[in-house]
FINUVEX-583026 format. One record per residue (C-alpha): residue number from 1; residue in three letters; z, y, x. Coordinates in steps of 0.02 Angstrom, whole numbers, plus 32768, in hexadecimal, padded with zeros to 4 digits. Last residue first. Layout:
<zatis>
 num residu    w    v    u
 NUM    ALA    Z    Y    X
...
</zatis>
This chain:
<zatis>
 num residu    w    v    u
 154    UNK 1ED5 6B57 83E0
 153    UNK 1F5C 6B86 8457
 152    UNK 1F95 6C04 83DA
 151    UNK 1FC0 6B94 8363
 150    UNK 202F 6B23 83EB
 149    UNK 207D 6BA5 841D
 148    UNK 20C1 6BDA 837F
 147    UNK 20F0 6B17 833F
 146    UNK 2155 6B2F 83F9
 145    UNK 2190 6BD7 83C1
 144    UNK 21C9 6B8D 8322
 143    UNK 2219 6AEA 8363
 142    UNK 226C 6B49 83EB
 141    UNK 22C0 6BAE 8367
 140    UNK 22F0 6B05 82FD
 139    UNK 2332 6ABB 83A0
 138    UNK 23AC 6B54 83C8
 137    UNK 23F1 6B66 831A
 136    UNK 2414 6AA3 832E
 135    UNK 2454 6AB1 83AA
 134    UNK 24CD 6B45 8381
 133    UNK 2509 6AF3 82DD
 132    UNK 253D 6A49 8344
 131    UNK 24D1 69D1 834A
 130    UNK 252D 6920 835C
 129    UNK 24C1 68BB 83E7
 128    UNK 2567 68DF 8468
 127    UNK 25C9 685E 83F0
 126    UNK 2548 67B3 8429
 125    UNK 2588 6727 83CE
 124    UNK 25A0 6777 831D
 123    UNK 2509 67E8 832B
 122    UNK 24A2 6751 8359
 121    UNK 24D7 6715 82B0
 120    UNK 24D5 67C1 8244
 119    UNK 2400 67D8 8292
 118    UNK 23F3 6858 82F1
 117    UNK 23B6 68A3 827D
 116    UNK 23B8 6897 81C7
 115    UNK 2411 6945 81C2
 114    UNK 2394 6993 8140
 113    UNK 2394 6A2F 8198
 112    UNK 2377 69C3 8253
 111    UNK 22FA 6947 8216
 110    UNK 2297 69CF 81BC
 109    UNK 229C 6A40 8257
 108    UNK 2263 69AF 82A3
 107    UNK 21D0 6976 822F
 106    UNK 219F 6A23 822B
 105    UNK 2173 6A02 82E9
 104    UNK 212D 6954 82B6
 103    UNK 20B8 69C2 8256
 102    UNK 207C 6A2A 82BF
 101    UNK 2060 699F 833F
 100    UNK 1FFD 694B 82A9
  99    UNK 1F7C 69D5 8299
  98    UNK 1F75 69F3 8346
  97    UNK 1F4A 6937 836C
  96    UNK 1FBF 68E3 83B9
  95    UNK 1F9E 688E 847C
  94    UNK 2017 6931 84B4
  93    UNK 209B 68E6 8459
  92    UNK 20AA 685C 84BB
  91    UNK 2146 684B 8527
  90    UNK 217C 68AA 8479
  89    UNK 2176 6819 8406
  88    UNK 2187 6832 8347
  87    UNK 215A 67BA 82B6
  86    UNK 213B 671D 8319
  85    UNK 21C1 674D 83A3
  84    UNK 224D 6760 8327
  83    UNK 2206 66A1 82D6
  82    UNK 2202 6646 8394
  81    UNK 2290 6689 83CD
  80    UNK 2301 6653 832D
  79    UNK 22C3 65AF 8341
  78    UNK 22E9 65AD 83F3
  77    UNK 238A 65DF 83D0
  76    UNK 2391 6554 833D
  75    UNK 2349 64D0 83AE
  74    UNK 23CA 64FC 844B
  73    UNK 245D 64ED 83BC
  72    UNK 243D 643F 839C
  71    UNK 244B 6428 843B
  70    UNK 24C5 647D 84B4
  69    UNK 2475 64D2 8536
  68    UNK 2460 6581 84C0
  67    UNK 2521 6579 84B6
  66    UNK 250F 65C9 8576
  65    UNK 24C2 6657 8531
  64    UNK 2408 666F 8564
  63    UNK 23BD 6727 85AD
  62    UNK 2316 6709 853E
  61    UNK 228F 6753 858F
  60    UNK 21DD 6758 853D
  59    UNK 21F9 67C0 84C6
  58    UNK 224A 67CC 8412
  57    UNK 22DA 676A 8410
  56    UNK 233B 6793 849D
  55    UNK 22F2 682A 84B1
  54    UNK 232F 6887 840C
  53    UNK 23EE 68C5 8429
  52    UNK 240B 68CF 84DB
  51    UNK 235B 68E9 851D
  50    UNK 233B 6960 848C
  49    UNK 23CE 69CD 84B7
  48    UNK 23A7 69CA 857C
  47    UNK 22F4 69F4 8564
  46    UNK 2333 6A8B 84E7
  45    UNK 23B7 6ACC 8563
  44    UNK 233C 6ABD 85F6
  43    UNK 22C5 6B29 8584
  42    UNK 221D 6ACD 8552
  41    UNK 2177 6B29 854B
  40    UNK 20F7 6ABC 84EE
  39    UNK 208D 6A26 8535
  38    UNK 20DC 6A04 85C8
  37    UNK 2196 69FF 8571
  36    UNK 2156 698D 84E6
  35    UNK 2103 68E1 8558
  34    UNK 203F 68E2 856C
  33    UNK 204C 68F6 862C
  32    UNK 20CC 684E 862F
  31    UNK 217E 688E 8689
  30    UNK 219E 67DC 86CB
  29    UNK 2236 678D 86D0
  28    UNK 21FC 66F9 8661
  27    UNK 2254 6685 85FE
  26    UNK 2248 6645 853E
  25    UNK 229A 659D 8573
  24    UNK 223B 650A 8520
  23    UNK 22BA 64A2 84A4
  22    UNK 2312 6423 84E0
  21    UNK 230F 636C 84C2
  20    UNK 2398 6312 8540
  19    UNK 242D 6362 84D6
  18    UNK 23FD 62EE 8446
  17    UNK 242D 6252 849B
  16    UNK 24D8 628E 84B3
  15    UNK 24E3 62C3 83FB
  14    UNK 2486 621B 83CD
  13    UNK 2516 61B7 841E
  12    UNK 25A6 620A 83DE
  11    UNK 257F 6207 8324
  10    UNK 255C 6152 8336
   9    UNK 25FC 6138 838A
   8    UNK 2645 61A6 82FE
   7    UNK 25EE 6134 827A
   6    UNK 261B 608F 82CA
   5    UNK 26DF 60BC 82D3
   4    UNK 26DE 60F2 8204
   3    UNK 268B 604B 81E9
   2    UNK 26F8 5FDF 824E
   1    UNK 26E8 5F84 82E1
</zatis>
């Protein structure tokens, strides 16, 4: 057998052996009392927008690709998960403290002027994540009253 044979065999073996080692799913269909919209007042619009553009990776509830199956790419997601809900997770926001849900709110507004989010790779896969002007208009104003509420709560 020769050389060039042995390596794609090789190849083909550990990519089939890979695809047994997956990554825990980030799934849960549950609304969790500390998640964003029970904490401040949340338009339809605005739930929809962040459930589109921000859930998958920051909550609890990532609505999968089928891609996300194949391994390596099941790691990377999961990667990816694990690092957008580390700085930002709005199943629980309400577990914050004030001082830091404040923040995370200007880390939105941030996110969105700055255009670092979504992120240009799930942007790529997933076209209805692309804020248009409106959106984004319409997340930065319910960033304000929500930063508002949230003041005035305490």
């Amino acid at each position: 057998m020769s050389l060039l044979k042995k390596i794609l065999l090789s190849t083909g073996v550990v990519i089939i052996v890979i695809q047994f080692f997956r990554p825990a799913l980030n799934k849960s269909n549950h609304v969790f009392d500390s998640d964003i919209s029970k904490i401040v007042s949340t338009s339809d619009s605005v739930q929809a927008l962040l459930k589109n553009t921000c859930y998958d990776c920051h909550s609890n509830n990532t609505d999968y690709p089928w891609y996300s199956n194949i391994q390596p790419v099941g790691w990377l997601m999961a990667k990816h998960i694990r690092k957008g809900k580390d700085e930002l997770n709005y199943s629980e926001f309400g577990s914050y403290s004030l001082r830091r849900q404040l923040s995370k709110l200007d880390g939105i507004t941030n996110s969105i002027r700055d255009d670092i989010m979504p992120l240009s790779s799930y942007k790529l896969m997933h076209k209805n994540s692309i804020l248009s002007t409106y959106e984004k208009e319409l997340l930065n104003k319910w960033v304000q009253q929500a930063r508002d509420s949230l003041s005035v709560k305490n």
